[in-house]
C-alpha positions as CSV (number, residue, x, y, z in Angstrom):
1,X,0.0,0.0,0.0
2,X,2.3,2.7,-1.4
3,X,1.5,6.0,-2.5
4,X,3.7,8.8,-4.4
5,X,2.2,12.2,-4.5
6,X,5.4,13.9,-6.6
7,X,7.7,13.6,-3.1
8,X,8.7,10.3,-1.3
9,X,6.9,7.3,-1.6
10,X,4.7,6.3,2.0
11,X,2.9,3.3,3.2
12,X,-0.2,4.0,5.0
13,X,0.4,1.0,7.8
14,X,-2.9,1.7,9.9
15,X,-5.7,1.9,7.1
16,X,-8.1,2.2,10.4
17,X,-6.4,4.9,11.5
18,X,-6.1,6.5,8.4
19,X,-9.9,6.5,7.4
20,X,-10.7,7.7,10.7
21,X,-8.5,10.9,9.4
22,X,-10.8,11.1,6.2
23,X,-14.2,10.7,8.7
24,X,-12.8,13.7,10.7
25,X,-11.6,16.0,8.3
26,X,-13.8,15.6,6.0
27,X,-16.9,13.5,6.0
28,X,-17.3,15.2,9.2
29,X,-16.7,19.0,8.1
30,X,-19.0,18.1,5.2
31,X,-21.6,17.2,7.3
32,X,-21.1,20.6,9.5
33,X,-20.7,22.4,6.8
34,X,-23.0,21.3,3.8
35,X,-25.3,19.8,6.1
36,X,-24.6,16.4,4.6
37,X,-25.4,12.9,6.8
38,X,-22.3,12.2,7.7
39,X,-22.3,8.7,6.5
40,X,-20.3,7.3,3.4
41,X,-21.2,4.5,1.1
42,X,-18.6,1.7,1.2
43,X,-18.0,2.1,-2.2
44,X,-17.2,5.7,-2.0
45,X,-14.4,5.0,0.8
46,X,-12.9,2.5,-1.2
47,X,-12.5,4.8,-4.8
48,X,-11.4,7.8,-1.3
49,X,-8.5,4.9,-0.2
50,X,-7.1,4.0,-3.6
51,X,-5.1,6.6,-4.3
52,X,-3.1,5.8,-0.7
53,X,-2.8,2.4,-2.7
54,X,-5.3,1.1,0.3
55,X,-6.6,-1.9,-1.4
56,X,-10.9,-2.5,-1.4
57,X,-9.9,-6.0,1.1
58,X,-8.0,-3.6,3.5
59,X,-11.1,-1.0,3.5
60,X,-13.6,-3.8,4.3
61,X,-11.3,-5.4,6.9
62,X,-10.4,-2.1,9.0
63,X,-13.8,-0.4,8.7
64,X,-15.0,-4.0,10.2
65,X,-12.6,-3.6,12.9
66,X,-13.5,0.1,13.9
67,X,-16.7,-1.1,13.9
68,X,-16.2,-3.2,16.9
69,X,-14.6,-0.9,18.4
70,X,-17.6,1.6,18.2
71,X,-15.9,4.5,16.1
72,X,-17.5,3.8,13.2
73,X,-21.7,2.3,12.9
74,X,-22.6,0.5,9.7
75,X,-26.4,0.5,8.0
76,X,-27.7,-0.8,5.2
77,X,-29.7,0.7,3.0
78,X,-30.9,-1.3,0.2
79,X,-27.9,-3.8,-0.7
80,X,-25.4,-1.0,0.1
81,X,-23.8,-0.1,3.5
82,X,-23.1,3.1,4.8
83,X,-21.2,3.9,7.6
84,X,-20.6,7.0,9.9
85,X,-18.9,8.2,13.2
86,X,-20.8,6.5,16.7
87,X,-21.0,8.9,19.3
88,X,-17.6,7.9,20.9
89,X,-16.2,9.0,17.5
90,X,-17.8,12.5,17.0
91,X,-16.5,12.9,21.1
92,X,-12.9,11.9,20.4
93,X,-13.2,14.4,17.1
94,X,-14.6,16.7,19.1
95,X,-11.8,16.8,21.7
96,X,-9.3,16.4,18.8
97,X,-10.2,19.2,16.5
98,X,-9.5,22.3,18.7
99,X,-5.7,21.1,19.4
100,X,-5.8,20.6,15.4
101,X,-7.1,23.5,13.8
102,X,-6.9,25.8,16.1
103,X,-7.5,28.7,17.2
104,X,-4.7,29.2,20.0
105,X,-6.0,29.9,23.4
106,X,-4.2,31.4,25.8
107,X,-3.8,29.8,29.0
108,X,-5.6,30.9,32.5
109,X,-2.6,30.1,34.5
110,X,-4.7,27.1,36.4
111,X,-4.2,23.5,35.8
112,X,-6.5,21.0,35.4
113,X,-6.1,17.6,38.1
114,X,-7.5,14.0,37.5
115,X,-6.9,11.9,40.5
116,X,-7.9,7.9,41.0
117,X,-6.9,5.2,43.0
118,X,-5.8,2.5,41.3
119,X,-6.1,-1.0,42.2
120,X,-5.3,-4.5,40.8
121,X,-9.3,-5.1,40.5
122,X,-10.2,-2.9,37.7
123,X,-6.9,-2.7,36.6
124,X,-8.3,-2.7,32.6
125,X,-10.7,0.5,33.5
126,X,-7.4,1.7,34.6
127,X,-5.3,1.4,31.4
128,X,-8.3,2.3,29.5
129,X,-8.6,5.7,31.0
130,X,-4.7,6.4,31.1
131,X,-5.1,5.8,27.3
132,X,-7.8,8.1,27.3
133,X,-5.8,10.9,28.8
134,X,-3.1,10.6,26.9
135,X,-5.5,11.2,24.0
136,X,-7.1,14.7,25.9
137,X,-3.2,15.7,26.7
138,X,-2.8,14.6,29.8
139,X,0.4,13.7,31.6
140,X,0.8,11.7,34.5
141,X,2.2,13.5,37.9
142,X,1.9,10.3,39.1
143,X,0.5,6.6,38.7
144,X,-2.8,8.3,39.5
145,X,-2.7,11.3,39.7
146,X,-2.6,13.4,35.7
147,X,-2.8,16.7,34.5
148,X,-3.3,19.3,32.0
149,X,-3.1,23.2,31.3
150,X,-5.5,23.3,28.7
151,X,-9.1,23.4,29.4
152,X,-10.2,19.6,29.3
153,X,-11.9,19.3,32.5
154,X,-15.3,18.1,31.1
155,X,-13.4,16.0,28.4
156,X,-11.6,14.0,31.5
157,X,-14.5,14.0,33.1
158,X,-16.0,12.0,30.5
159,X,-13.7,9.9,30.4
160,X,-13.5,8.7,33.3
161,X,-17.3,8.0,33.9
162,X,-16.8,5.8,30.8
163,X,-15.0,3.8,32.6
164,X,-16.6,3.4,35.7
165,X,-13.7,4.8,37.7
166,X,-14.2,6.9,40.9
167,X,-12.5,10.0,39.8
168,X,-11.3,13.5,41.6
169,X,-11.1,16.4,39.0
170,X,-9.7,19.7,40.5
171,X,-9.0,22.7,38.5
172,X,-6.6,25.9,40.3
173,X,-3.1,27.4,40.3
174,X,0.1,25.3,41.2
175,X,2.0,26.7,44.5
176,X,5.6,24.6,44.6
177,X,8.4,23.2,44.9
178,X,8.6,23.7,41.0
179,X,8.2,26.3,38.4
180,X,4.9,26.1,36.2
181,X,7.8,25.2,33.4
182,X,9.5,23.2,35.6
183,X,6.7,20.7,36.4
184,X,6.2,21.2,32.6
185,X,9.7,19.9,32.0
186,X,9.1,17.2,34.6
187,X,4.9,15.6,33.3
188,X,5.9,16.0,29.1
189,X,9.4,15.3,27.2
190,X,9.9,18.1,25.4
191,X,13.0,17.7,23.8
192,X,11.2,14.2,21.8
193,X,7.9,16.6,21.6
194,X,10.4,19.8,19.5
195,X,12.2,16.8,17.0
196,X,8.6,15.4,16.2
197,X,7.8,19.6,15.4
198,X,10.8,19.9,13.4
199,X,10.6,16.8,11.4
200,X,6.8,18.0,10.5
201,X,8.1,21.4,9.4
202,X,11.3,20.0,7.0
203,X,8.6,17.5,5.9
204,X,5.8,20.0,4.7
205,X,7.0,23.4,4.9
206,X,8.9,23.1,1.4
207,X,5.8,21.6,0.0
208,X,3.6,24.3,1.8
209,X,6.0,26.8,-0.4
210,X,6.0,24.8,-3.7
211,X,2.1,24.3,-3.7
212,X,1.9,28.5,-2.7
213,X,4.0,29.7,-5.7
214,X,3.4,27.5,-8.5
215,X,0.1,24.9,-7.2
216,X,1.8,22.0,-8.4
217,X,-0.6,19.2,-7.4
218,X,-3.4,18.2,-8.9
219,X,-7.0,18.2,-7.4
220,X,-6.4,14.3,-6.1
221,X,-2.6,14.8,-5.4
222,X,-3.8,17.9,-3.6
223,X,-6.2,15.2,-1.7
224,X,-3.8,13.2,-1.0
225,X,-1.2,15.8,0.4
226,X,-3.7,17.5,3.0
227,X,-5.0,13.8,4.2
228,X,-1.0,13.0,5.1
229,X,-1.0,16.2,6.3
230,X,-4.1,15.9,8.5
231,X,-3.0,12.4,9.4
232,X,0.4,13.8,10.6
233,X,-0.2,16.3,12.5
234,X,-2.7,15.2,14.7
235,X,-0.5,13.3,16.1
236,X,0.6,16.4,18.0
237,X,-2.9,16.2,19.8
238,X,-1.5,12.9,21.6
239,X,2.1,14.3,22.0
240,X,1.3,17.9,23.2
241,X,-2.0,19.5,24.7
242,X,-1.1,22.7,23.3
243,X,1.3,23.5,26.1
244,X,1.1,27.3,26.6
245,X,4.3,30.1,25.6
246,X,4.8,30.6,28.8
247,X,5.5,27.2,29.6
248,X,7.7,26.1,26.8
249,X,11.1,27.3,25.9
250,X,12.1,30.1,23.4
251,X,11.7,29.5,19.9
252,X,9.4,26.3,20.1
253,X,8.9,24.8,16.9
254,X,5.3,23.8,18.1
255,X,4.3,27.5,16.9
256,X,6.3,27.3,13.4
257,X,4.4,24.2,12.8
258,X,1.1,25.1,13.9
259,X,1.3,27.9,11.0
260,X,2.5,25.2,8.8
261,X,0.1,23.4,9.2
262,X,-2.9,26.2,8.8
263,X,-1.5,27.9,6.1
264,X,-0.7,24.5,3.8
265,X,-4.3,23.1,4.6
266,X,-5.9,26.5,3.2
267,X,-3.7,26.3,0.3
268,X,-4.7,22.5,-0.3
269,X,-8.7,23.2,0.5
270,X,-9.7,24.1,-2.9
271,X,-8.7,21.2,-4.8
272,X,-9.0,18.4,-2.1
273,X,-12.6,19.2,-1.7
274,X,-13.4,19.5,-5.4
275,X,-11.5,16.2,-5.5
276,X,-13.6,14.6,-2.9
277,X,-16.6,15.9,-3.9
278,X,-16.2,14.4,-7.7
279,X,-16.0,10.8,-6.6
280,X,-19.1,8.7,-6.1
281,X,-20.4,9.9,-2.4
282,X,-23.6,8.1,-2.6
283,X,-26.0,8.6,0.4
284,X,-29.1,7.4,1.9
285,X,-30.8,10.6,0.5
286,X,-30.2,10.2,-3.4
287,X,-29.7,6.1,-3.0
């Protein structure tokens, strides 16, 4: 499952992963935006995975798997199924989408607390909502005991009643030993978190100035680009919560990134979604 879009060659490894991207970028932004269903024929998200050389067996298979998993629900409408994000998966895109397209909020100075006990007894609910924080941003302080700057106190809270954990959520300024950056410093590894930035920005900010002075892709290439792009930079979300200026040092590439990011996606907009819209996105309604 290779794919060249006029640079390197890449491999998309988790197709599951992957069409979860397309869902929430943009079968969900559709839906928000056009007032579409938010549901995609089968046969649409096949002829949407081809070009990432995602073969029809590999669709079936991981849109089966995600499906058990309760991100994606399938229903059949005549002899052709349709499927669309389950409620889990509009709340995880919900979470996601703020730390991914922005815009930048600036930090209240408080921190946000999660505190559990844990015990050997529900020790799956356990991993399940450590998982879970990681997603929001979280870092652990402790075993049991995570937090956050950003303002995902309702989004923790969430998660923890999911999984049946009795859960202490707190929310007010930090008083010592450290530093606000020091207990930064000491929760997130922000050297790993700056290399990730920096390989991002060599990766697309070339492309991001190639695509602004001569728009060299074409409308699928274009597609294809913002879809990597999408793909690859939300993994920020599960690497960085958005940590504030004031908490990160000088010259963070987080920031050069972010603008990457923003100002290749509106450059590739145009001719992704023309490209998207062209191919055969069948719904209930004209089924």
């Amino acid at each position: 499952m290779t794919v060249s879009v006029n640079h390197e060659p890449r491999t998309v490894l988790r197709p599951n992963s992957f069409i979860f991207t397309l869902f929430g970028d943009l079968v969900h932004r559709a839906s928000r935006d056009d007032g579409a269903d938010g549901s995609l024929w089968i046969g649409a998200l096949i002829a949407l995975m081809a070009p990432f050389g995602v073969s029809a067996a590999a669709v079936r298979q991981a849109v089966s798997r995600m499906s058990r998993q309760e991100w994606l629900v399938a229903r059949r409408v005549g002899n052709r199924a349709f499927y669309s994000v389950t409620e889990r998966g509009l709340r995880r895109i919900a979470d996601l989408s703020p730390r991914i397209y922005g815009p930048v909020i600036e930090w209240d100075g408080r921190w946000r607390v999660l505190t559990f006990t844990p015990t050997e007894r529900i020790r799956q609910a356990r991993d399940r909502l450590r998982q879970e924080l990681s997603v929001l941003g979280w870092a652990p302080l402790s075993p049991s005991t995570w937090i956050s700057p950003a303002d995902t106190l309702e989004a923790a809270r969430a998660a923890a009643g999911a999984t049946g954990l009795n859960a202490h959520l707190f929310a007010g300024r930090y008083d010592g030993p450290l530093s606000d950056r020091q207990l930064v410093e000491r929760c997130w590894d922000l050297t790993a978190i700056a290399a990730a930035y920096r390989e991002f920005i060599a990766r697309y900010q070339p492309r991001r100035a190639e695509e602004r002075e001569g728009a060299v892709l074409t409308n699928e290439g274009a597609f294809v680009e913002r879809l990597w792009l999408v793909h690859d930079y939300r993994k920020f979300a599960y690497l960085d919560p958005g940590l504030p200026s004031e908490l990160v040092p000088a010259h963070w590439p987080g920031t050069t990134a972010a603008a990457v990011f923003r100002e290749y996606y509106a450059a590739l907009d145009p001719k992704s979604q023309r490209y998207f819209h062209s191919r055969p996105l069948i719904t209930p309604a004209t089924y």
